[in-house]
C-alpha positions in Angstrom: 0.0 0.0 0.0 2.9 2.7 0.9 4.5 1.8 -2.6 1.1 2.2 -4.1 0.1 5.6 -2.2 3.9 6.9 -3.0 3.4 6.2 -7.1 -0.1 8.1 -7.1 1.2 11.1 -5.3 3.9 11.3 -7.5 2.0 10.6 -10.3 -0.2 13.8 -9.5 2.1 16.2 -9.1 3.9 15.3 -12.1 0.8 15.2 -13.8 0.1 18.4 -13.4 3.4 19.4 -15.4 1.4 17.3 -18.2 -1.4 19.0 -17.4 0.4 22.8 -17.8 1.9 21.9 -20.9 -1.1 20.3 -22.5 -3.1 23.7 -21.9 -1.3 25.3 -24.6 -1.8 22.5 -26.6 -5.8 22.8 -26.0 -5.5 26.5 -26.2 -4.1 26.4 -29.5 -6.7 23.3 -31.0 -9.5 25.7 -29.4 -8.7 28.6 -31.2 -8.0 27.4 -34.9 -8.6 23.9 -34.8 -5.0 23.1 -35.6 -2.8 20.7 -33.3 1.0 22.0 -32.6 2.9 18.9 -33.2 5.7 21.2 -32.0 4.8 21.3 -28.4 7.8 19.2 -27.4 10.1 21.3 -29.0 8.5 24.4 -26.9 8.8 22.6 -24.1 12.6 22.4 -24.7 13.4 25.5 -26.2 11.6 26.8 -22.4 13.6 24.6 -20.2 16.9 26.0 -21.6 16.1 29.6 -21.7 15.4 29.7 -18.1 18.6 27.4 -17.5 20.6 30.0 -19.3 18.8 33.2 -17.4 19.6 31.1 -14.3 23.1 30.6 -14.3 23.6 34.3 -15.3 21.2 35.5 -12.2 23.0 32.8 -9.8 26.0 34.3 -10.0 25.3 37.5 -8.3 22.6 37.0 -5.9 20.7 34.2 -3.5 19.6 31.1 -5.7 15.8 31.2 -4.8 15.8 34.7 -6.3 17.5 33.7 -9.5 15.4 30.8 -10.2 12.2 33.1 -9.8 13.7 35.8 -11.9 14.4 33.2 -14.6 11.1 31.7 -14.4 9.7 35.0 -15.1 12.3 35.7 -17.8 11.6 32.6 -19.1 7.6 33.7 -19.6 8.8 37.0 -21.1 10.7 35.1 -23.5 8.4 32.6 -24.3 5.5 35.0 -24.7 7.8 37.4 -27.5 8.5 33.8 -29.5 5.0 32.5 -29.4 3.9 36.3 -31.1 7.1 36.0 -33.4 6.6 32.3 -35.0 2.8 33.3 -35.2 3.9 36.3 -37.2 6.1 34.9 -39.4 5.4 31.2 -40.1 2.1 31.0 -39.5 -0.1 34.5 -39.9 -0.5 33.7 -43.8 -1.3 30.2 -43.1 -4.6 31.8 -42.0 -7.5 30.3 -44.1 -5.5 27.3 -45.8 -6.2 23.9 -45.0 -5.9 22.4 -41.6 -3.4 19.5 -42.2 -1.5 22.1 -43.9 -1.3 24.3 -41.0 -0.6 21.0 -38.8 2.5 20.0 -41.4 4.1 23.7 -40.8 3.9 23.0 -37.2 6.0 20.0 -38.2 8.7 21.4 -40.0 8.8 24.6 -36.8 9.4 21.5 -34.6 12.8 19.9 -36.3 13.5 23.9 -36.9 13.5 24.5 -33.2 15.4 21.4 -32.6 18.2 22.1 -34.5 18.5 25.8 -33.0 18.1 24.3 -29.6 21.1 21.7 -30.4 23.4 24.5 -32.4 22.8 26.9 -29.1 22.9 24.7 -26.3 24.4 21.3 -27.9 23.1 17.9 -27.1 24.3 16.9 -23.8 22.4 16.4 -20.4 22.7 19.9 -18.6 21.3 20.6 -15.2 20.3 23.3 -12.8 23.4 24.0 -10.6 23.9 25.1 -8.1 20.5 22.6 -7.3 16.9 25.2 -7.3 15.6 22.0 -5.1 17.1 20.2 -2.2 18.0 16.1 -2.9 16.5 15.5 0.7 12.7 13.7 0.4 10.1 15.9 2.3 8.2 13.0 4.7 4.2 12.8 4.4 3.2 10.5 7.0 5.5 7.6 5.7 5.9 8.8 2.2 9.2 10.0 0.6 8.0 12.9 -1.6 11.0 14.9 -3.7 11.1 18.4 -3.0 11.4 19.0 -6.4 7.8 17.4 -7.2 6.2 18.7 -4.6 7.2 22.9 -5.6 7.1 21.9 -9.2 3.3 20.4 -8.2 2.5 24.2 -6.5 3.9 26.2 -9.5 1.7 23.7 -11.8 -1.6 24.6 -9.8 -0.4 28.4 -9.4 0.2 28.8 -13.4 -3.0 26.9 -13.5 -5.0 28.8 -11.7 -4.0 32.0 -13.8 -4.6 30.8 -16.9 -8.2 29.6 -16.3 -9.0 33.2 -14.3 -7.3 34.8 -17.5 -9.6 33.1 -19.7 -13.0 33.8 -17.7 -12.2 37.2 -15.9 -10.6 39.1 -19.0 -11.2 40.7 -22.2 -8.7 39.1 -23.9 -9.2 35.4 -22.2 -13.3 35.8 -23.6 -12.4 37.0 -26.9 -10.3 33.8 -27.3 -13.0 31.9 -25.8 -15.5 34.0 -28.5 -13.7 33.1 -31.7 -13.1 29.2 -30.9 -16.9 29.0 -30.2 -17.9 30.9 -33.3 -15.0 32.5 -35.3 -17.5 34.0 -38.0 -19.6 35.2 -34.9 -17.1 36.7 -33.0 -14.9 38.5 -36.2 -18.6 40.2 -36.3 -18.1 41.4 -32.8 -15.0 43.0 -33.7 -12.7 40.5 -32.4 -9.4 40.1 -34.3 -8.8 36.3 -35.5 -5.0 37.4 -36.0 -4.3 38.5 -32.2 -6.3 35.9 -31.0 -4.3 33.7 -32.8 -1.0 35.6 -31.8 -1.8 35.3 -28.3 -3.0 31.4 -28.4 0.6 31.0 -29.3 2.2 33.3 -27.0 0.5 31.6 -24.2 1.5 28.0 -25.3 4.8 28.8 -25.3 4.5 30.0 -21.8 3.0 27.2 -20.5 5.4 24.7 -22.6 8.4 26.8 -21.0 7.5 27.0 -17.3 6.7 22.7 -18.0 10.5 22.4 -19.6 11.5 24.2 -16.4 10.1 22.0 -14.5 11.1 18.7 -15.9 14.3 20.2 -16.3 14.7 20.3 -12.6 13.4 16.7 -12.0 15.4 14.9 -15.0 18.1 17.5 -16.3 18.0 18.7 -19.4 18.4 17.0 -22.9 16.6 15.9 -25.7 14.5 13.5 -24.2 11.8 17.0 -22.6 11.0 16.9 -26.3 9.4 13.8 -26.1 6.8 15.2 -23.9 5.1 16.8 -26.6 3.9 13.3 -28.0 3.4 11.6 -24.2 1.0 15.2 -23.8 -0.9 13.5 -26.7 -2.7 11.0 -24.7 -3.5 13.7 -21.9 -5.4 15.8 -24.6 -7.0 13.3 -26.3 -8.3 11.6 -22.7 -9.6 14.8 -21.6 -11.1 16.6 -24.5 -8.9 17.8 -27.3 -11.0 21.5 -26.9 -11.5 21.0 -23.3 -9.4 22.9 -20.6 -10.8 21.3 -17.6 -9.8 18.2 -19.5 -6.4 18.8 -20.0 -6.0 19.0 -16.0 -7.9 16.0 -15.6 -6.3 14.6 -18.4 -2.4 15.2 -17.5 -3.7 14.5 -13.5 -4.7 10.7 -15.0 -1.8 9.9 -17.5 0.7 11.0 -14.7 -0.6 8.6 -12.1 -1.2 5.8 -14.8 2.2 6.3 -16.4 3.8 5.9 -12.5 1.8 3.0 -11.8 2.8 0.9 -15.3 6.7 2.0 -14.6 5.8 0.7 -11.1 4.2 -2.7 -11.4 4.7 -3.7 -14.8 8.2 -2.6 -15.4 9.4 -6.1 -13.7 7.1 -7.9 -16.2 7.7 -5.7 -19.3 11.2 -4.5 -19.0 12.3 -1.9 -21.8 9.8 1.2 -21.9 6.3 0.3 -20.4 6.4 3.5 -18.4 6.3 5.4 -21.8 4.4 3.7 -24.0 1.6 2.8 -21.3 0.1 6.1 -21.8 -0.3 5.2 -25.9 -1.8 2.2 -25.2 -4.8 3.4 -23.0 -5.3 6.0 -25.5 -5.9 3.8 -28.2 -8.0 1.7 -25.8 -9.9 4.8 -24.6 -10.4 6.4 -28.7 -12.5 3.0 -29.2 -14.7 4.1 -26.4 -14.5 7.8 -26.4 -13.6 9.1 -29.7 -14.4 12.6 -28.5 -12.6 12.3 -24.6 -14.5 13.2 -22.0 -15.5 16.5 -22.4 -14.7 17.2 -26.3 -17.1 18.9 -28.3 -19.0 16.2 -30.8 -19.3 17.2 -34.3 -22.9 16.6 -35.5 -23.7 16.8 -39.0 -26.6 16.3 -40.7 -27.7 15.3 -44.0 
């Protein structure tokens, strides 16, 4: 039972990294309908900029300070690219067909990959001096990692934000508005283009502070990538359009994905932590093309 309890509590809180990252990814399906096959790539590109920022902060002042400052260096930074790759590569893609629009966000993600190797190169690189202390935290009998439990907190706090942003502000309902009814809201006066700008700016928030994170619990290479395809089956579980589904979602995969690297990894030795998550989503699409709370297209004839 205490192994059991200590793989979903881990689980959750590193679900909730999922869970951050795959918002962007909803944010951006929500809005044009389009899904960013680039969302690893983000992810990376985030982790390193706020490694960089940090080991130029750390050197001149407490390292709890620096890592903030990064992290919010790293959200400055990620908001300016997500307006600059939606400017240049993918503004006039406005209109065109979606699976052309989805094969652009395929060549952005080898384009990012190769500037993330050329800048940073390809080897494993880590936040030092340590942001988190090696020493468990104890809950009851449990051995959690301080490095979960924080990166668990800033998960929920980022969360938090971006669901207030999107029901409390102008900007949040006008995004809301044009991925309801685009045609509906343009006659509003909302402008597709920013809304579109600021879908991206906002996933590559969300993907950075998630690359932090994971950064901080695995070190840095080009295995964060890979968590744009494991944020696949958290989408797809929850709702590709839904944003309460995406918590859920990356809540779910993050304890299941713990609990098959847990118990079956004896059995099934060679990756069934990774591809766990792939098979219940194939099991789950038989069920629930939709997820549980994606919109269901209708049409009639």
């Amino acid at each position: 039972m205490d192994l059991f309890l200590q793989l979903v509590i881990t689980g959750v809180m590193l679900g909730s990294v999922f869970a951050l990252v795959a918002l962007g990814w909803v944010l951006i399906y929500k809005c044009s309908g389009v899904l960013n096959l680039a969302m690893g790539e983000l992810t990376l590109i985030g982790g390193y900029v706020c490694l960089g920022l940090y080991q130029r902060f750390v050197v001149s002042m407490p390292v709890t300070y620096a890592f903030v400052l990064a992290l919010i260096g790293t959200l400055f930074v990620g908001f300016v690219l997500g307006l600059l790759t939606e400017r240049i590569f993918l503004r006039k893609m406005i209109g065109e067909p979606i699976l052309a629009v989805i094969m652009v966000t395929v060549g952005l993600s080898f384009f990012f990959k190769g500037m993330v190797f050329i800048i940073w190169d390809t080897d494993t690189q880590v936040f030092l001096p340590r942001v988190f202390s090696i020493e468990p935290i104890m809950l009851f009998r449990l051995a959690i990692g301080e490095v979960y439990l924080w990166s668990f907190i800033a998960a929920l706090i980022l969360m938090a934000i971006f669901v207030c942003f999107f029901k409390f502000t102008r900007w949040g309902l006008s995004m809301q508005a044009c991925a309801d009814d685009e045609m509906a809201a343009l006659s509003l006066g909302v402008s597709a283009k920013f809304v579109y700008a600021l879908a991206w700016a906002i996933a590559f928030m969300a993907a950075g502070v998630g690359g932090t994170l994971l950064g901080n619990i695995n070190g840095l290479n080009y295995s964060v990538s890979h968590l744009g395809l494991l944020v696949l089956p958290v989408v797809v579980f929850g709702g590709l359009n839904s944003v309460p589904g995406a918590i859920v979602g990356g809540i779910t995969i993050g304890v299941l994905q713990n609990l098959a690297g847990g118990y079956l990894d004896y059995y099934f030795p060679g990756g069934i932590k990774e591809t766990a998550p792939f098979i219940f989503m194939v099991v789950f699409l038989l069920f629930k093309p939709y997820g549980l709370w994606g919109w269901e297209r209708i049409e009639r004839v």
